[in-house]
SERO-4910 file (N, C-alpha, C, O; in steps of 0.05 Angstrom, whole numbers):
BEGIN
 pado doro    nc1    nc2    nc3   cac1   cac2   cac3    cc1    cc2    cc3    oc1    oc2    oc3
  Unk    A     17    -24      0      0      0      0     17     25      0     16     45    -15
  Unk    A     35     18     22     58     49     23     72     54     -5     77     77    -12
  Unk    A     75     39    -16     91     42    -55     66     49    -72     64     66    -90
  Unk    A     49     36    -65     27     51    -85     26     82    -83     28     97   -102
  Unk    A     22     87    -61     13    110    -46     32    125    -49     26    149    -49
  Unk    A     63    118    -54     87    141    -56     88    139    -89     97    159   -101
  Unk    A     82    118   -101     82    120   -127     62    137   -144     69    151   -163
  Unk    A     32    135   -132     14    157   -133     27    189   -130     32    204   -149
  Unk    A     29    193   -103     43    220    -94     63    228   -115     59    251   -120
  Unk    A     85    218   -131     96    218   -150     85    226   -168     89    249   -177
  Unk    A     68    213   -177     58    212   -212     46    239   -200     50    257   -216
  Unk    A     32    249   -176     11    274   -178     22    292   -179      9    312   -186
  Unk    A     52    297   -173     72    326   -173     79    325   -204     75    344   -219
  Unk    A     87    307   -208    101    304   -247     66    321   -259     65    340   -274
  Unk    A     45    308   -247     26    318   -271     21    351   -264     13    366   -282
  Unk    A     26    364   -230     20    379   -225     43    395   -231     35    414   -244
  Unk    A     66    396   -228     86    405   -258     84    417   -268     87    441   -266
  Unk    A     76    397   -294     78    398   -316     41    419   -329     38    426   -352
  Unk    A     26    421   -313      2    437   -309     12    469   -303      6    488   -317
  Unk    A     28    467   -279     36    497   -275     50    502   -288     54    526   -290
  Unk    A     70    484   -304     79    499   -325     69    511   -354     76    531   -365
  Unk    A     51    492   -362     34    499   -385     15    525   -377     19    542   -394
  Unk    A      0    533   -362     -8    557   -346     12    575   -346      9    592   -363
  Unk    A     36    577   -330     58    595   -338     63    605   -371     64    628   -379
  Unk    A     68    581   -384     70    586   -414     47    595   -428     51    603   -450
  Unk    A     24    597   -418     -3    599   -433      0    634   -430     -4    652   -447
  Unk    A     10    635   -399      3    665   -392     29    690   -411     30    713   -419
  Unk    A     43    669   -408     72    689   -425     55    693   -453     48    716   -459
  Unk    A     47    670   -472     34    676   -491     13    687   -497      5    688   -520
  Unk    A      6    695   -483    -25    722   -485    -10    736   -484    -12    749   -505
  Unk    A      5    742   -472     31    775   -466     41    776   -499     34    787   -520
  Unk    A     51    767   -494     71    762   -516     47    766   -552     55    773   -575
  Unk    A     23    759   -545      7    755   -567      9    723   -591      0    717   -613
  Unk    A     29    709   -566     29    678   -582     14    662   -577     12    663   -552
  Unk    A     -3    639   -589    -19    623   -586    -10    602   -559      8    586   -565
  Unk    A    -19    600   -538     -9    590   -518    -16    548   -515     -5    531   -501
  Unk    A    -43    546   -540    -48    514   -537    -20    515   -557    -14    491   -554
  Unk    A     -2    524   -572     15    496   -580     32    484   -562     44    464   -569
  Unk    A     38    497   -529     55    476   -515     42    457   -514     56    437   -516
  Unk    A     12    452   -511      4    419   -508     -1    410   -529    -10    387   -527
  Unk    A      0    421   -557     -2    406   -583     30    392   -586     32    371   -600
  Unk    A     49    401   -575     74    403   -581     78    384   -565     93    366   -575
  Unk    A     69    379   -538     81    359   -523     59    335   -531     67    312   -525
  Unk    A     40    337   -541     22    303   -541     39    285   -573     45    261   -576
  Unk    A     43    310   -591     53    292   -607     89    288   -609    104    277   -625
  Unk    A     93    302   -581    115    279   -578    119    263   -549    140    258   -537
  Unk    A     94    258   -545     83    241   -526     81    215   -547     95    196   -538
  Unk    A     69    211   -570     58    200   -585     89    186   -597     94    162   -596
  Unk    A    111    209   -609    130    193   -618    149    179   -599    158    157   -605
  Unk    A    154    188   -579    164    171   -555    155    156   -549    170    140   -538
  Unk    A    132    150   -550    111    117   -544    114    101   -566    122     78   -562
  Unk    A    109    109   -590    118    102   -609    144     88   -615    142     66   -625
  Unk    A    169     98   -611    188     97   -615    202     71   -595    216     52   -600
  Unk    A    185     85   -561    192     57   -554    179     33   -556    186     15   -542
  Unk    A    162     30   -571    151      3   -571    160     -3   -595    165    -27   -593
  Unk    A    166      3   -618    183     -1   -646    216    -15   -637    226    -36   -645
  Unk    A    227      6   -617    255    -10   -601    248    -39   -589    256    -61   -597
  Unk    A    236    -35   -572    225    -62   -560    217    -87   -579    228   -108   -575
  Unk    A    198    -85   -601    197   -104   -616    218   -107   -633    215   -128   -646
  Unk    A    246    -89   -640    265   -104   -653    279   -116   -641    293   -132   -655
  Unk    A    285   -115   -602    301   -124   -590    293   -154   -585    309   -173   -585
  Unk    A    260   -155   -578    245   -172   -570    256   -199   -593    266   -219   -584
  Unk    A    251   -195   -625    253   -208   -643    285   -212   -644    292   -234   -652
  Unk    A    295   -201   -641    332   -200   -649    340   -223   -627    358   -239   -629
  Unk    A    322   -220   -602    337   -245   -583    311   -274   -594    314   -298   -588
  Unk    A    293   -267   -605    284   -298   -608    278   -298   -645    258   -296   -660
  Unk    A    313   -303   -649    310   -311   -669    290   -321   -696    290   -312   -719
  Unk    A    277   -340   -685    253   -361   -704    221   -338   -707    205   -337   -725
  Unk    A    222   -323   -684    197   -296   -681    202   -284   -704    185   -282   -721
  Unk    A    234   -270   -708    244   -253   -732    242   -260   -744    236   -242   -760
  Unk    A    242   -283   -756    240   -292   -782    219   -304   -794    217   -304   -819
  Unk    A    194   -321   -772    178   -321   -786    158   -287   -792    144   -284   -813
  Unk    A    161   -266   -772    157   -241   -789    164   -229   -806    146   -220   -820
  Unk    A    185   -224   -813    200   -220   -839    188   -241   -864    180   -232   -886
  Unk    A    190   -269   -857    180   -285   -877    154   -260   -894    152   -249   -916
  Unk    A    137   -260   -871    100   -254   -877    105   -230   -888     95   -228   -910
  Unk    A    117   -211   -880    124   -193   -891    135   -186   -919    134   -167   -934
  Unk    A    146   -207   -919    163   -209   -956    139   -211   -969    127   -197   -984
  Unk    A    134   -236   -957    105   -258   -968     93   -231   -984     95   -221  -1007
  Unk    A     78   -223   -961     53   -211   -966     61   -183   -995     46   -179  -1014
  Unk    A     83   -170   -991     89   -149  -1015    110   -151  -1035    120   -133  -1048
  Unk    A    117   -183  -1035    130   -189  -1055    122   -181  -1076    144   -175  -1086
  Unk    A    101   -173  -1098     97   -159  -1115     90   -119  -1117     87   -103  -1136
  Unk    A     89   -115  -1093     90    -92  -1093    125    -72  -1092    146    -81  -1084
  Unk    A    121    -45  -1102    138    -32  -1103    135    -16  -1078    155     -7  -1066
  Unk    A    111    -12  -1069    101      1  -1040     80     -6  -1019     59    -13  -1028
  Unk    A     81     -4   -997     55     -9   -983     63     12   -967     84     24   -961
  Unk    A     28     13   -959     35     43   -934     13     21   -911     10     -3   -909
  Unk    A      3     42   -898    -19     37   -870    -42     15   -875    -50     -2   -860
  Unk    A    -51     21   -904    -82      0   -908    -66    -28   -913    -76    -47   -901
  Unk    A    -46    -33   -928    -27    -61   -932    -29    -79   -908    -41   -100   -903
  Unk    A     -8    -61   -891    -11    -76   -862    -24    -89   -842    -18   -108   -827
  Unk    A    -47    -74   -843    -67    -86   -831    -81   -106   -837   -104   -106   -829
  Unk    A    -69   -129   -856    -71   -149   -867    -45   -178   -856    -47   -202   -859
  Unk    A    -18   -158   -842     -6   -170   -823    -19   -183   -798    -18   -172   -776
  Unk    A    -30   -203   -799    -43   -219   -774    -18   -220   -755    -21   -210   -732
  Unk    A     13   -233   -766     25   -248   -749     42   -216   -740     54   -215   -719
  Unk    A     42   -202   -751     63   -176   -745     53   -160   -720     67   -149   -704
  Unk    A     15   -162   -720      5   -149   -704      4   -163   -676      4   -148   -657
  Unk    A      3   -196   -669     16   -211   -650     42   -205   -637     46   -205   -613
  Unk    A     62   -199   -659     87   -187   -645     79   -164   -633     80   -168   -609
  Unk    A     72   -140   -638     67   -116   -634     50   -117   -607     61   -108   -588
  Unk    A     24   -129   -604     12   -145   -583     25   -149   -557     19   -136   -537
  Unk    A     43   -168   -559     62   -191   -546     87   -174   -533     98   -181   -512
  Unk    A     99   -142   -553    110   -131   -544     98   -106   -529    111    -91   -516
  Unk    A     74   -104   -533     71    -84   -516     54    -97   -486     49    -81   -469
  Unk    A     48   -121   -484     47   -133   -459     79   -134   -439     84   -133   -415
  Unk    A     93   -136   -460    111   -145   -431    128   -108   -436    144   -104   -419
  Unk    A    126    -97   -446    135    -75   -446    114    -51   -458    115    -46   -482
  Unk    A    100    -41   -445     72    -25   -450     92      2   -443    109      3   -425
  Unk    A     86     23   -464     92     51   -465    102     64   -439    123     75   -432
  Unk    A     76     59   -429     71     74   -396     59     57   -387     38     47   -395
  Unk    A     78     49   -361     72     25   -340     51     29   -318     38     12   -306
  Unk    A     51     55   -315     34     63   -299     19     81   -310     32     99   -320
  Unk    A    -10     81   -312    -31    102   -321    -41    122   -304    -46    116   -281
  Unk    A    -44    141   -311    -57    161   -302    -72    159   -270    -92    145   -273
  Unk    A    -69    167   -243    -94    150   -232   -117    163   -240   -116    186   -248
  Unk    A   -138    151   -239   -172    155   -242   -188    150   -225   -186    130   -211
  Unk    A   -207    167   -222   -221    179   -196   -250    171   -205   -260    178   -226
  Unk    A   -265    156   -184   -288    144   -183   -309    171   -184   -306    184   -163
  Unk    A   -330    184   -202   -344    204   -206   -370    195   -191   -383    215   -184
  Unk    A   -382    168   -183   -405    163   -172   -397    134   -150   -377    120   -150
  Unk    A   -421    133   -134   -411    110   -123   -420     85   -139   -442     86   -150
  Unk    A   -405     62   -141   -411     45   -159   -410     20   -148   -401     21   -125
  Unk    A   -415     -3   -155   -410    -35   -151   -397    -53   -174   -404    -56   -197
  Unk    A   -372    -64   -158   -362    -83   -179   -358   -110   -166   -341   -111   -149
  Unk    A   -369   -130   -171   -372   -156   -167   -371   -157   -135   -354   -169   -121
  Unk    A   -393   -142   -126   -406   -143    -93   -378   -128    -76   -372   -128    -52
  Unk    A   -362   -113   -100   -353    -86    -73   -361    -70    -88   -365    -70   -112
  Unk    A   -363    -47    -67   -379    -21    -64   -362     -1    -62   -355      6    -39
  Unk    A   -351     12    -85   -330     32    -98   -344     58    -93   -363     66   -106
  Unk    A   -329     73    -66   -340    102    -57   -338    115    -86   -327    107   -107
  Unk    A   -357    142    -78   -347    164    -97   -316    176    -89   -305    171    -68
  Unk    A   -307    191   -106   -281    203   -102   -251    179   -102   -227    184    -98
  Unk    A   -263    157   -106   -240    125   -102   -226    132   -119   -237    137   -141
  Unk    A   -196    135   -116   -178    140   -141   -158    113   -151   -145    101   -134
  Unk    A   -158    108   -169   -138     73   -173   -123     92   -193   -129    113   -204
  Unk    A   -100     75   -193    -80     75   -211    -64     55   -223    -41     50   -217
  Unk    A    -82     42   -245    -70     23   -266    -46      8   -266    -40     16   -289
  Unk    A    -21    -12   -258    -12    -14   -256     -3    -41   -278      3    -65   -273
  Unk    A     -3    -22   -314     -2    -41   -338     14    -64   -334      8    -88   -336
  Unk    A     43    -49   -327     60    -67   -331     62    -97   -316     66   -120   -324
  Unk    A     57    -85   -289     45   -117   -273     27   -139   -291     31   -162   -297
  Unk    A     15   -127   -295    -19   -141   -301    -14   -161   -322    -24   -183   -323
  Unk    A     11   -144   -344     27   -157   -372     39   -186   -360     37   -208   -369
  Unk    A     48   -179   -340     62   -197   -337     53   -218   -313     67   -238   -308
  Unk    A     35   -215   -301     27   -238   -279     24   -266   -288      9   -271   -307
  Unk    A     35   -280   -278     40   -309   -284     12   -323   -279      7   -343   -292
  Unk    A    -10   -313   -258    -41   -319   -258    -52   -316   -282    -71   -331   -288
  Unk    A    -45   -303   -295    -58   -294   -328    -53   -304   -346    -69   -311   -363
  Unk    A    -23   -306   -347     -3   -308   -376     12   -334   -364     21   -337   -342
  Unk    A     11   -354   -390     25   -383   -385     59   -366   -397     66   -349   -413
  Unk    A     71   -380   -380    106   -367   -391     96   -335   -394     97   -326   -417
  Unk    A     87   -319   -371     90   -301   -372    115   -283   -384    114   -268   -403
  Unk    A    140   -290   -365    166   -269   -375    173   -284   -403    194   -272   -408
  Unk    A    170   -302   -424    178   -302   -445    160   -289   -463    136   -284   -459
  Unk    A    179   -284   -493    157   -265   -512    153   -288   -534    172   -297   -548
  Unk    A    126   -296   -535    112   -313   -546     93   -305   -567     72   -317   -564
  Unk    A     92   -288   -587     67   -280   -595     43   -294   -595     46   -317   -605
  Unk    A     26   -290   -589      1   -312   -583    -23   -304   -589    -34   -282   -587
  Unk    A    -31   -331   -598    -58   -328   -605    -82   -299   -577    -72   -290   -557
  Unk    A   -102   -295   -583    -94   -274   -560   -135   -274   -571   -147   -253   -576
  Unk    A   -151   -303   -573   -176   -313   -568   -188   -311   -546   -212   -310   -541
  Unk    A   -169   -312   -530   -193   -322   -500   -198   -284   -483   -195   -261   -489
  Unk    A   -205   -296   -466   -217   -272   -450   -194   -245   -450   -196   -222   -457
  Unk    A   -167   -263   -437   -146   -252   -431   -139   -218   -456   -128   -196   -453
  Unk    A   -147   -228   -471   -135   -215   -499   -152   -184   -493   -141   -163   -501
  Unk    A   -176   -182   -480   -180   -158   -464   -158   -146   -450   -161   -123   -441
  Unk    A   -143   -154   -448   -118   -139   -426   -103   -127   -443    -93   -105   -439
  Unk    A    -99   -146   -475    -82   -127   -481   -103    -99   -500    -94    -77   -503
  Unk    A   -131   -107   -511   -147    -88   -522   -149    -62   -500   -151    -39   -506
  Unk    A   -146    -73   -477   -147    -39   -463   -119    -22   -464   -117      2   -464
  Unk    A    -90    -45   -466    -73    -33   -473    -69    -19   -501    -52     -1   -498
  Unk    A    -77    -22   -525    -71    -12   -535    -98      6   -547    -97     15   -570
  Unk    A   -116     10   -535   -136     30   -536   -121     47   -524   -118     66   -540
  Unk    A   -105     53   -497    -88     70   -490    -74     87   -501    -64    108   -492
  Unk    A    -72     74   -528    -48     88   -536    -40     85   -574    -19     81   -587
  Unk    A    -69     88   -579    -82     86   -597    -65    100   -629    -61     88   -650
  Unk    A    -59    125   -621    -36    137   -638    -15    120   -641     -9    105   -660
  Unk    A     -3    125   -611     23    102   -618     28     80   -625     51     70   -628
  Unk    A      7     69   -629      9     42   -641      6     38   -672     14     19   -686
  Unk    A     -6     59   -677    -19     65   -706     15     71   -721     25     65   -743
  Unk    A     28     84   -696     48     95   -715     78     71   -713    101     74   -720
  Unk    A     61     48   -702     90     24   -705     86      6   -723    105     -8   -728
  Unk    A     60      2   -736     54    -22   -751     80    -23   -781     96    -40   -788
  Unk    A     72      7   -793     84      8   -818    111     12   -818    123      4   -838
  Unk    A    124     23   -798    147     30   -796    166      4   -792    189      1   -799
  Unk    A    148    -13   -777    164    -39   -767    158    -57   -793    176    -72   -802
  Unk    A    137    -56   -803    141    -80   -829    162    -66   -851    175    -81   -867
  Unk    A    164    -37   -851    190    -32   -868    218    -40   -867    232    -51   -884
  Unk    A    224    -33   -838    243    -47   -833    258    -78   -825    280    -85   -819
  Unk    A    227    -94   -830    229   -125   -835    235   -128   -874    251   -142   -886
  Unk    A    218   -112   -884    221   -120   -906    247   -107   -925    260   -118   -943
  Unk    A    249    -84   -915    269    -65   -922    307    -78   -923    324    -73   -940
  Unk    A    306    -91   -903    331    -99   -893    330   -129   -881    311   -142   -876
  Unk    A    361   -135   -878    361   -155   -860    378   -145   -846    394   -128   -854
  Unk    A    376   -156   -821    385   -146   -799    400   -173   -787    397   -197   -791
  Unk    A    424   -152   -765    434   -189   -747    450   -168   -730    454   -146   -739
  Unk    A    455   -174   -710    475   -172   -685    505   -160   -694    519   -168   -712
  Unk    A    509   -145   -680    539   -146   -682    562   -167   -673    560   -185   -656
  Unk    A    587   -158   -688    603   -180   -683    613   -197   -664    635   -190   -656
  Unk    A    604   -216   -654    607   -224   -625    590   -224   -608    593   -227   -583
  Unk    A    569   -221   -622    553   -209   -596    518   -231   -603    502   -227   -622
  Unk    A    516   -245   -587    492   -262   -582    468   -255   -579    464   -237   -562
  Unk    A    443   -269   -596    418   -261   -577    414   -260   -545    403   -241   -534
  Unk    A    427   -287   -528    423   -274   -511    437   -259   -486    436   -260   -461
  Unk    A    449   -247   -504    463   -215   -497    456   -199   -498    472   -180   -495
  Unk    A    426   -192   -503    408   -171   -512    398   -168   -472    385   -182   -457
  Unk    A    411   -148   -469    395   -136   -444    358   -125   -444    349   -109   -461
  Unk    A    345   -134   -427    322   -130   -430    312    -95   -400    290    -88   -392
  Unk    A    342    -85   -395    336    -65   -375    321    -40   -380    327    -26   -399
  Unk    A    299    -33   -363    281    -18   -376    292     10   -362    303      5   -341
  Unk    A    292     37   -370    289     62   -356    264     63   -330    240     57   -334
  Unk    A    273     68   -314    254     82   -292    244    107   -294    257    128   -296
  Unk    A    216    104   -293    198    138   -301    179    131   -314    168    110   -320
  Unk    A    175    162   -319    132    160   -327    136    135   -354    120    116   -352
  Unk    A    154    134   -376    161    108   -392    180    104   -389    199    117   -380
  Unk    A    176     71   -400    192     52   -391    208     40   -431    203     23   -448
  Unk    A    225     62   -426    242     47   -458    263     33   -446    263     26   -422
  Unk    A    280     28   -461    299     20   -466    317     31   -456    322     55   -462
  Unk    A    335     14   -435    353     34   -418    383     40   -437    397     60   -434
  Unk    A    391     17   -461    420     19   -473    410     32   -501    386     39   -500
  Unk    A    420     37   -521    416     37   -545    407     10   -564    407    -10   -549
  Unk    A    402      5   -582    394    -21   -598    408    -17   -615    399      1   -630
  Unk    A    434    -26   -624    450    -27   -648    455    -53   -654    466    -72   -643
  Unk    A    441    -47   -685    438    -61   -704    455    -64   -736    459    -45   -751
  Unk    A    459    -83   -739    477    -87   -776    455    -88   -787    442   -108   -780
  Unk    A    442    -73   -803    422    -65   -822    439    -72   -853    457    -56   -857
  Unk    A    436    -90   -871    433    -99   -901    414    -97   -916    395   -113   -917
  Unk    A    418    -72   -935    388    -66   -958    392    -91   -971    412   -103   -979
  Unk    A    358    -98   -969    345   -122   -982    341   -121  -1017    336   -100  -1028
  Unk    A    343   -140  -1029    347   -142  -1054    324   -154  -1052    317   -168  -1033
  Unk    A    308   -150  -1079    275   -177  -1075    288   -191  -1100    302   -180  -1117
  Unk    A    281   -217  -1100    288   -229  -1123    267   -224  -1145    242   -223  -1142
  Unk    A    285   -220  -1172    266   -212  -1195    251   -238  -1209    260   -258  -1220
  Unk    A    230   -228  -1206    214   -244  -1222    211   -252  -1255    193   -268  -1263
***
């Protein structure tokens, strides 16, 4: 309870912050005669590429240590635009097995581990408890990804079928974060199809550190360097 509660108290200064500062900035910009909403146009969409970005890192790292994952996506990926000269956004979403990876990586590594907390507006009932008004919870994704009650071989990355009930866990995850996800599908089948990729010299799948940053997200604590080889398609 005491870590929730200091973890809460945390997240409410970062948001209360980042509030008085947009207010400070809003007010310089009336002075000034500058439009004061672009600091929060400015910061959501790079809210969006930072979420983005880390879950694109995560699924190359994820695939680079399990070998047979990379490659049967890359396979589907050839598969599917072997006759094309381009695909954009509508192509992809014809990736069944790419969107499992994407899935699979944002369960065990979700954008933001912790959500927002949220505050009960009425008093309510959920399965015979009685949720005051004013009850505040705070989401705790990253656990949830990974509880071994839920998920068979929780800590391995398995892409999976994702039929049964469970697969709600990850639909609220990525309703979360709805942009960012939009903006990993195409980028990541480019660079399956685009290139081949492998490890540097000496250096093993599993040598791939999985250490996350501490804070509001959770990327990637090292860099991801990669040997990138432009792909040739064979001519038909």
């Amino acid at each position: 309870k005491n870590i929730v509660e200091d973890a809460h108290h945390k997240v409410d200064a970062v948001v209360e912050d980042v509030i008085n500062e947009h207010k400070k900035n809003i007010a310089i910009g009336k002075t000034n005669g500058a439009l004061g909403g672009e600091d929060l146009i400015d910061d959501m969409f790079a809210a969006v590429t930072e979420t983005s970005l880390s879950t694109l890192v995560w699924a190359m790292v994820r695939m680079m240590k399990n070998p047979s994952v990379f490659a049967k996506a890359q396979a589907a990926v050839r598969e599917a635009f072997k006759d094309k000269e381009t695909f954009d956004e509508n192509d992809v979403e014809e990736l069944k097995y790419l969107k499992l990876v994407i899935k699979e990586t944002l369960r065990l590594h979700p954008p933001v581990p912790l959500l927002v907390p949220r505050e009960c507006r009425e008093e309510t009932d959920i399965n015979g408890y009685t949720i005051p008004v004013k009850t505040k919870v705070m989401v705790n994704v990253w656990a949830l990804g990974k509880d071994p009650k839920y998920w068979d071989d929780a800590e391995s990355f398995k892409p999976r079928d994702l039929s049964s009930a469970l697969s709600a866990l990850l639909v609220t995850i990525l309703s979360i974060f709805p942009l960012a996800v939009a903006n990993v599908y195409l980028p990541l089948a480019q660079l399956l199809y685009n290139f081949d990729w492998k490890l540097p010299n000496g250096m093993e799948p599993k040598d791939l550190n999985l250490t996350e940053l501490v804070g509001v997200t959770a990327a990637r604590k090292d860099d991801l360097i990669l040997v990138a080889t432009p792909y040739q398609p064979p001519r038909q």
